[in-house]
C-alpha positions in Angstrom: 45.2 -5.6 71.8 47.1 -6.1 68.7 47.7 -10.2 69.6 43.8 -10.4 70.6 42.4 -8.9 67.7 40.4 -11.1 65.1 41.7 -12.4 62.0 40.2 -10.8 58.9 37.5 -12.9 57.0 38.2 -14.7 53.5 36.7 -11.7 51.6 39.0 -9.3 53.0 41.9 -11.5 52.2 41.0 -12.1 48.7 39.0 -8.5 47.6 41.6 -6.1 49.9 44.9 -8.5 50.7 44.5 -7.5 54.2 46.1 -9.6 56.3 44.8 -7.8 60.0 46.6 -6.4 63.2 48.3 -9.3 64.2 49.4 -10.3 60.5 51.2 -7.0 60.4 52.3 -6.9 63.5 54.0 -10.6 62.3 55.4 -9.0 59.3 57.4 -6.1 61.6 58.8 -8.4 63.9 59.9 -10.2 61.3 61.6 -7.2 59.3 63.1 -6.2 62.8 64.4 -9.5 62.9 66.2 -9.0 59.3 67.4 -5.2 59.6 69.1 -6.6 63.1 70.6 -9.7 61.1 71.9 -7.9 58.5 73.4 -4.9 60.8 76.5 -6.1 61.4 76.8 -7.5 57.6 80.1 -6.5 55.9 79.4 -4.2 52.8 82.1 -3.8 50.2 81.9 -1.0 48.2 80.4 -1.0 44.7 80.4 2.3 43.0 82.0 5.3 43.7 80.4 8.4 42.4 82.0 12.0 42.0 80.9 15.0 40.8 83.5 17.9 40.4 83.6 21.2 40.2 84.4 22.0 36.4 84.3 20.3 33.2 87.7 20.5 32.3 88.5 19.1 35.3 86.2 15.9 34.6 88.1 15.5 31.5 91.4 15.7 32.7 90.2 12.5 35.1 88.7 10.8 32.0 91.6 11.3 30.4 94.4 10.1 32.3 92.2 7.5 34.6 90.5 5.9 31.2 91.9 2.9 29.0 91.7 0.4 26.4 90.4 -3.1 28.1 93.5 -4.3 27.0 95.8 -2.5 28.0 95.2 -3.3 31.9 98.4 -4.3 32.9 100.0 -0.7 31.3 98.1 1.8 33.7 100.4 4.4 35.7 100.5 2.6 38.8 99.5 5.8 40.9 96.1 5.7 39.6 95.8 2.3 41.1 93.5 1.5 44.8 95.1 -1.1 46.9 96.6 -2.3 43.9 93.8 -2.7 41.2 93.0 -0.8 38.5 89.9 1.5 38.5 87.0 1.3 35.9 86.4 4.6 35.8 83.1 5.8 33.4 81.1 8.6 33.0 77.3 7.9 34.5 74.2 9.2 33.7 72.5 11.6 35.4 71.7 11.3 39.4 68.1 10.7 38.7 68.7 7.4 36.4 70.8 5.6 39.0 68.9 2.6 40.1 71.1 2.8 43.8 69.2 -0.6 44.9 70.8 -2.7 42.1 74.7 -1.2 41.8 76.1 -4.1 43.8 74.6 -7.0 41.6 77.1 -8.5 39.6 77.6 -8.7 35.4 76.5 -12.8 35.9 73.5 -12.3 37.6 72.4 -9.5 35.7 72.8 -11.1 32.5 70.8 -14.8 34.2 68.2 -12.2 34.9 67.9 -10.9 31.6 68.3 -14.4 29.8 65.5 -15.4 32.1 62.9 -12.8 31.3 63.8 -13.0 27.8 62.6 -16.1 28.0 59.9 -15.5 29.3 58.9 -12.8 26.7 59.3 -15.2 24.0 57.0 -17.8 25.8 54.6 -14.8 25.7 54.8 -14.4 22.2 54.1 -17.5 21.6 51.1 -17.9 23.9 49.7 -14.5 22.2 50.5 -15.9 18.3 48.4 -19.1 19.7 45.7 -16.5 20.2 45.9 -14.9 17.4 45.6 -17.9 15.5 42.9 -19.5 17.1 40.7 -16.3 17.0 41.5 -16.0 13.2 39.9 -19.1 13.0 36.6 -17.6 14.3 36.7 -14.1 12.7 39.4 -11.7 11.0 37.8 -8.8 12.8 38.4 -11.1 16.3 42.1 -11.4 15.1 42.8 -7.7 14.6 41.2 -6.8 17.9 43.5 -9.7 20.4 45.9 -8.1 18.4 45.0 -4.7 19.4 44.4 -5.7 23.0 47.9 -7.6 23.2 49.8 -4.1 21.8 47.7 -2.0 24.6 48.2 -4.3 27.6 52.3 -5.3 26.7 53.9 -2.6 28.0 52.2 -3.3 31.5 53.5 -7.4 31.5 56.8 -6.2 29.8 57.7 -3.8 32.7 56.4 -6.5 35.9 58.6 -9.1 33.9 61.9 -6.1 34.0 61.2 -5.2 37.1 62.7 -8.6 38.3 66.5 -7.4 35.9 68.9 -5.3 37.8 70.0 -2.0 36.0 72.0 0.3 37.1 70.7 3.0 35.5 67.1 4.3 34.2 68.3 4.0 30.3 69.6 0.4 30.9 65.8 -0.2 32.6 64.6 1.8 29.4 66.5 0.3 26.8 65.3 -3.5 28.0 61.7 -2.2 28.4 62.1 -0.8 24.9 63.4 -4.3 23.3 61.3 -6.6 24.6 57.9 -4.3 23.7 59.3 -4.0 20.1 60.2 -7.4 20.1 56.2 -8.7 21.3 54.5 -5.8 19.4 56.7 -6.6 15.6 56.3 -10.3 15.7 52.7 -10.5 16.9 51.1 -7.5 14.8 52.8 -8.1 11.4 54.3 -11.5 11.1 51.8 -13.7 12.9 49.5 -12.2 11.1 51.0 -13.0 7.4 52.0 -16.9 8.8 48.5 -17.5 9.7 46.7 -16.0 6.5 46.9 -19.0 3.6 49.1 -17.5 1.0 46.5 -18.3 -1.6 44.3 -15.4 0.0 46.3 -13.2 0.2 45.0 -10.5 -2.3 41.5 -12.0 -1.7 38.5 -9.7 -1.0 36.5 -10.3 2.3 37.7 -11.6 5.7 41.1 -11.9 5.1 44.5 -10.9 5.3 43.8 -7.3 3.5 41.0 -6.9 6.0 42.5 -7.6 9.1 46.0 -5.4 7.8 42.7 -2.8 7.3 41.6 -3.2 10.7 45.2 -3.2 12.4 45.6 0.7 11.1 42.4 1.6 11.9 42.7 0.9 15.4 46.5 2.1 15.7 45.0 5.8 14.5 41.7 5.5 16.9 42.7 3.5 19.4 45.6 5.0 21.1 44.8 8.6 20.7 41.8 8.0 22.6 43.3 5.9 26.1 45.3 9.0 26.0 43.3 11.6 25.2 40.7 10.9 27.9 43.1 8.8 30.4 40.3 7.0 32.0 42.1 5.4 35.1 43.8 9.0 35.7 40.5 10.5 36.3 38.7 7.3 37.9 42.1 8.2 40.5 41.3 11.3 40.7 38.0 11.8 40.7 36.9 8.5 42.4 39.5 6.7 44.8 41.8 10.0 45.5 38.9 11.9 47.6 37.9 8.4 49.3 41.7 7.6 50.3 42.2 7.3 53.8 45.2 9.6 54.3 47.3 12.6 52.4 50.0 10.1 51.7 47.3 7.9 49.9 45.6 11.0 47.8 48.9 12.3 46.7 49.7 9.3 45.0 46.4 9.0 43.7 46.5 12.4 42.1 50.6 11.1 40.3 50.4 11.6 36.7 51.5 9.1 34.2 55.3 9.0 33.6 56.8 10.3 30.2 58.3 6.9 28.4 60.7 7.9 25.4 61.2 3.8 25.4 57.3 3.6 24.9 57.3 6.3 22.3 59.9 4.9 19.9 57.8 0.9 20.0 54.8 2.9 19.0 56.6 4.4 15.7 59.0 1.7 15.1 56.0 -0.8 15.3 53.9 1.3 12.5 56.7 1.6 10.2 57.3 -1.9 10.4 53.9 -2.9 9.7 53.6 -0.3 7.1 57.0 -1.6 5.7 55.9 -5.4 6.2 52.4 -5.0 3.9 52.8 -1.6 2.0 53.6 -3.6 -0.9 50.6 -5.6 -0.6 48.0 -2.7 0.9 49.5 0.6 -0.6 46.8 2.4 1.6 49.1 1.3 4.5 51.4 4.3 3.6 48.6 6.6 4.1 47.3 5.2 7.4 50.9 5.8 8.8 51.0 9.1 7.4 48.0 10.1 9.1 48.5 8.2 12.2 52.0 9.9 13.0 50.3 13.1 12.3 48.2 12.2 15.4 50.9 11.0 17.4 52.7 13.6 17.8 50.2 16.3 18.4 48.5 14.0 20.9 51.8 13.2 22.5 52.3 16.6 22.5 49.5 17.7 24.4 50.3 14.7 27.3 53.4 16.3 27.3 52.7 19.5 28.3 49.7 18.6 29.7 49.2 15.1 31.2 52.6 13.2 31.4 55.1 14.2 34.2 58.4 13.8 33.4 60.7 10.8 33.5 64.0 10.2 35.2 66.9 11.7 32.4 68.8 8.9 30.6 71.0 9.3 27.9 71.0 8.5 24.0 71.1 4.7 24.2 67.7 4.2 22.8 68.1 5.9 20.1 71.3 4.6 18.9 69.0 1.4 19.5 66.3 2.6 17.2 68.8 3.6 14.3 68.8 -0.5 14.1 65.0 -1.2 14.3 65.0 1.7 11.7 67.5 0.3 9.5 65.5 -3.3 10.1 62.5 -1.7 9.1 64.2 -0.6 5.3 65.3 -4.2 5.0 62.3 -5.1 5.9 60.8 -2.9 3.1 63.5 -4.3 0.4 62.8 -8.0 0.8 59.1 -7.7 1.0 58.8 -5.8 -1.9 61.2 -8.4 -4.0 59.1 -11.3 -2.9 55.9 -9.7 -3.2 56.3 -8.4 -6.8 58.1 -12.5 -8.0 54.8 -14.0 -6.0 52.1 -11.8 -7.5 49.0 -12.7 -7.5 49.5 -15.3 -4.9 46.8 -18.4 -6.6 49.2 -21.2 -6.8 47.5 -21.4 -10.8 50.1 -21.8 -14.0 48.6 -21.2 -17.1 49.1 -23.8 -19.5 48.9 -24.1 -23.4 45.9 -26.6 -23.0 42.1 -25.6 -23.6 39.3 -26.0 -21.9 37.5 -29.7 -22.5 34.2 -29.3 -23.9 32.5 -31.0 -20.9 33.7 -28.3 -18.8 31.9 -25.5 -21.0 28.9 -23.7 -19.6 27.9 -21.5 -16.6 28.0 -22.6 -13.2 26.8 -21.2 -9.9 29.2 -21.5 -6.7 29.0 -20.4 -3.0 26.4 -19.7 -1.1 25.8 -16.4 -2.8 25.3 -18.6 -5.9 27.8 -16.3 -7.6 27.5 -17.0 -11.5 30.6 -17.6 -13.8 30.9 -19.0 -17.3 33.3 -21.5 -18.7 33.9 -21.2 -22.5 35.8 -23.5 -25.4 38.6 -20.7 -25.4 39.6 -20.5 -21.8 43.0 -21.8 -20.9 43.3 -24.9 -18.1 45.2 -23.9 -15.0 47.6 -26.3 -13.0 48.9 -25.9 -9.4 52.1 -24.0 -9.2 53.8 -23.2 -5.7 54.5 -19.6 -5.8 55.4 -18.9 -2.3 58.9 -18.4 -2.4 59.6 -17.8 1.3 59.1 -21.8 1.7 61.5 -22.6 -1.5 64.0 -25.2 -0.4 66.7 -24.0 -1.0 66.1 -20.9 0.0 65.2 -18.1 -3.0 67.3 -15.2 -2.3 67.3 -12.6 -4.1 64.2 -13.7 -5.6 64.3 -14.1 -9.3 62.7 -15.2 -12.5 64.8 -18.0 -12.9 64.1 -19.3 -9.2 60.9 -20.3 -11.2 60.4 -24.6 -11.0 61.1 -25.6 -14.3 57.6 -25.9 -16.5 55.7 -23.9 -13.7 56.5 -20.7 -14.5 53.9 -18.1 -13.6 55.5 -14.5 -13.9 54.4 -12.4 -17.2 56.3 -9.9 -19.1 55.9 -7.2 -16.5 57.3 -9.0 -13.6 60.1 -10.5 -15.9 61.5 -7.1 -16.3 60.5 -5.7 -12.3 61.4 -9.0 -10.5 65.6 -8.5 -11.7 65.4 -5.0 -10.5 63.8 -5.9 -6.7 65.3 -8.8 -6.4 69.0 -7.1 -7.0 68.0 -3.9 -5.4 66.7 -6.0 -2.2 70.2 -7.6 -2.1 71.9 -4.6 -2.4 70.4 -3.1 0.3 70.4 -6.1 2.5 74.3 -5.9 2.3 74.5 -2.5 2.8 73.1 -2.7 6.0 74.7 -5.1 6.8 77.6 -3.1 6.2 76.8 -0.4 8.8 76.1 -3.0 11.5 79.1 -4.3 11.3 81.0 -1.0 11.1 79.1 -0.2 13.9 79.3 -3.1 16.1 82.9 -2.9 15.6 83.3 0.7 16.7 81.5 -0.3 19.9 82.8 -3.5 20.8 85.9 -4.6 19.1 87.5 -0.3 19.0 87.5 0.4 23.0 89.3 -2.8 23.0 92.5 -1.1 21.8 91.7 3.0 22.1 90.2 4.9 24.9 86.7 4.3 25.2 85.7 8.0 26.8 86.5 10.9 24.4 85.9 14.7 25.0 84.1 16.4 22.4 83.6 20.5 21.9 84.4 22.9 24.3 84.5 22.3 28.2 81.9 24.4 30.0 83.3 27.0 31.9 80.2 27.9 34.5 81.0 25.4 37.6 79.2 23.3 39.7 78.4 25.3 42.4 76.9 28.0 40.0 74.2 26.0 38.3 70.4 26.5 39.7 69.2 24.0 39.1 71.9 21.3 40.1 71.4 17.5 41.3 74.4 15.4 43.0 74.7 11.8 43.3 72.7 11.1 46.7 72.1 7.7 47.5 68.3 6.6 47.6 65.3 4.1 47.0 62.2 4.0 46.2 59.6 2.2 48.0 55.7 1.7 46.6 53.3 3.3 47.7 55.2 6.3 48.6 55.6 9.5 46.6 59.2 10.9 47.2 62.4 8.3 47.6 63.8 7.4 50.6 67.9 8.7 51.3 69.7 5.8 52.3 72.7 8.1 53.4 73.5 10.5 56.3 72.8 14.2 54.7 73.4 16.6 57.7 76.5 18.3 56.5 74.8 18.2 52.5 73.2 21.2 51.0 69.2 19.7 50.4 69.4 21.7 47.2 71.8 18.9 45.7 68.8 16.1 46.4 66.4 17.4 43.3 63.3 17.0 45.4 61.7 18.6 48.5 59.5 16.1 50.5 55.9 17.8 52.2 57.4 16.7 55.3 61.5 17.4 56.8 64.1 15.3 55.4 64.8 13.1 58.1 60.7 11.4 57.6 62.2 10.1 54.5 65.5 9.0 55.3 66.2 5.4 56.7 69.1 6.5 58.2 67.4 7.3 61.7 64.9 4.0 61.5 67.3 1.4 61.8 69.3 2.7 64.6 65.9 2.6 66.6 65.0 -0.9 65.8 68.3 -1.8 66.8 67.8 0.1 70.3 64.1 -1.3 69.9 65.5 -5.2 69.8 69.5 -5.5 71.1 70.1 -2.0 72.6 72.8 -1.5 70.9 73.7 1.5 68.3 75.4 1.6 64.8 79.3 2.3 64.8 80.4 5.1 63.0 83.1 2.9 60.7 79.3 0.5 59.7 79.2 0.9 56.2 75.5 -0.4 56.0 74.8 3.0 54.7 76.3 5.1 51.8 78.6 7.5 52.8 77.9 11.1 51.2 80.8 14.2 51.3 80.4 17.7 50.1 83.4 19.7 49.5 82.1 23.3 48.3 84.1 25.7 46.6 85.8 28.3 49.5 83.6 31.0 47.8 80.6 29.3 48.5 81.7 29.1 52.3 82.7 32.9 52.4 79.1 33.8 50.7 77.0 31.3 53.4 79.4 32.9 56.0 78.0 36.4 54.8 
């Protein structure tokens, strides 16, 4: 019936991707075909994961199994497997191990991550075309693809990681939360000030004060609105969960968005760099930031405990990430402000000592909203100067009074005595963060080449393992779309279900693919798995003998 049944039309293909009976039919056979091929596959071993019983004893391990990278060929010999030395680490937790990417190597996960940050940075550069060319039309068009682009990154940024392998949830966070900053920095604040002539920058109307204007506005309306009234979670709910076709289906439907702290940290980092970037210019931008943070975290608050389910648990890495984009954003600040007070008031016009000639001396009407001025016998004549002096070659840094071209000087008393102070002060703090990076950078990279790289800290804790309620162990899993719990890729009979996290609707064995492939295999070849087929992860439990006496009770 299957084999006779007729191929779906072109709208079903393109509006529904169906591809009909006999297309999935194809696409099992097919997948049969592979699970059979890849049977019989040797697997080497990856990662080993254990979880023991106390803390002290998971230091003691650390502590004698741990050591500098180069200090290989000094290890005790006993702690050695088949004669190579073990990497041992501490992981994160069981719910942030990506299990389907642990046996890619350091080569190909670095290509993959070379490749999409590639591909970011074409992004960029297709959304700063955008930019442009809608600045060209409208300032108010400008601010709003720019609006659009921040809404709609974090959607292309996660389809373009989802190609990396991580083997955790914080490395899939941390690259997420990189590549979002990245977009969201160079297309909201400094496409913006390259495409805004410098000559306008203070100028009133449509330009680059307007569309900075328009940027905060939407950052405190914007946002706080998709989330407030999460307009696809209720068109789910409300519109395609009660028309799905099974439980499975309306279950999903009925998911919750996922708490993000990646996600959370672009949105801040982003507004203090754009209030950094322009709140020398637009001192109104402090204000805006103020305000905005203020809802921020009261409507991120709310999704919290309201709206957002929570996230797999990764560990601090973003955060030591952010102290960077935080430190970038105060040198950010420092060199703005320098530049920004030595190029004030940004009109390429020198005053010189000559006066006006007497043929220029009248009034005069100009644009089309025949604005009147007046030229008189004592106004001074003004030559072109170049005042920006980002575009100085060489470059001008610090920016001082004396980078000035010589008989174009600009700067009055005021900024003769302000300019010294940013322009030292910018350099000071430019080199003390510098400072910390390196300090830093060292103590990560360079350090754990000579000392241990895992060190205890505070007291052990005494309550063990086997004592915790709510406990999670290392159990091997994937997760497939369209599906709501994982599915165990190891044999769990002799494994207490507590230690999996979850509890499915239906009994264990539904979601583990442990008993499908021996059934295509008797399906297709009639033949069985071995016991020694390491296809599989292999999962042990060794309880505590008090634990046995109590379930013996």
């Amino acid at each position: 019936m299957v084999l006779q049944s007729p191929k779906p039309n072109m709208l079903s293909r393109l509006l529904c991707c169906s591809a009909g009976p006999k297309g999935l039919y194809d696409k099992i056979q097919a997948m049969d075909q592979e699970i059979e091929k890849w049977a019989d596959h040797p697997y080497p071993v990856s990662s080993v994961f254990v979880t023991f019983e106390t803390e002290e004893m998971q230091r003691r391990v650390l502590k004698a199994m741990t050591y500098p990278k180069l200090c290989k060929g000094y290890v005790d010999s006993k702690y050695n497997f088949d004669g190579h030395v073990l990497e041992v680490t501490e992981p994160d937790e069981p719910s942030s191990i990506r299990w389907d990417d642990l046996d890619e190597s350091k080569i190909i996960r670095v290509g993959q991550r070379l490749v999409t940050f590639f591909l970011t940075c074409a992004l960029i550069a297709v959304g700063a075309v955008l930019i442009a060319l809608a600045r060209e039309r409208d300032v108010t068009l400008s601010a709003m693809v720019i609006v659009i682009f921040n809404t709609i990154t974090p959607m292309v940024v996660r389809f373009l990681v989802s190609f990396e392998s991580h083997i955790d949830e914080t490395s899939y966070s941390s690259s997420v939360y990189m590549k979002i900053t990245m977009f969201r920095w160079i297309n909201t604040a400094i496409v913006t000030a390259v495409i805004s002539p410098f000559a306008y920058t203070l100028t009133d109307g449509d330009q680059l004060i307007e569309s900075i204007r328009i940027i905060f506005t939407a950052e405190l309306v914007q946002r706080p609105i998709l989330q407030l009234t999460d307009w696809m979670g209720n068109l789910q709910r409300h519109c395609f969960a009660p028309r799905a076709k099974d439980q499975r289906r309306m279950n999903l439907l009925f998911s919750s968005y996922e708490y993000s702290i990646g996600e959370r940290y672009t949105e801040i980092t982003k507004l203090l760099f754009l209030t950094c970037f322009y709140g020398t210019l637009y001192p109104a931008a402090w204000y805006f930031a103020a305000a905005t943070l203020f809802v921020y975290y009261w409507v991120d608050k709310f999704c919290v405990l309201r709206t957002w389910r929570q996230g797999p648990k990764i560990n601090a890495k973003i955060s030591i990430y952010s102290v960077y984009f935080f430190l970038t954003c105060a040198v950010t600040y420092a060199v703005m402000a320098a530049y920004n007070v030595a190029m004030f008031p940004f009109d390429n016009a020198c005053e010189t000592e000559e006066t006006v000639p007497d043929y220029y001396v009248g009034e005069y009407e100009v644009g089309s909203n025949n604005i009147t001025f007046v030229v008189s016998s004592d106004d001074k004549v003004y030559k072109y100067c170049n005042q920006d002096m980002f575009r100085y070659v060489p470059a001008a840094f610090p920016p001082l009074p004396k980078d000035q071209p010589n008989g174009s000087e600009w700067m009055s008393d005021v900024q003769m005595k302000f300019v010294p102070i940013f322009g030292w002060g910018c350099l000071g703090i430019v080199s003390f963060v510098s400072m910390i990076v390196v300090c830093r950078s060292f103590i990560v990279y360079v350090l754990p080449l000579c000392s241990r790289p895992v060190k205890s800290q505070g007291r052990a804790i005494e309550e063990p393992f086997s004592d915790v309620r709510e406990v999670e162990g290392y159990i091997p899993h994937i997760r497939i779309t369209g599906y709501e719990f994982p599915f165990l890729i190891c044999d769990i009979s002799n494994i207490n279900d507590e230690l999996l996290g979850w509890k499915a609707y239906e009994s264990n064995k539904f979601n583990n693919l442990v008993y499908d492939v021996p059934q295509v295999l008797r399906r297709r070849s009639k033949k069985n798995l071995s016991d020694d087929n390491l296809m599989f992860s292999r999962v042990k439990h060794w309880p505590p003998s008090e634990e046995l006496d109590g379930r013996k009770e």
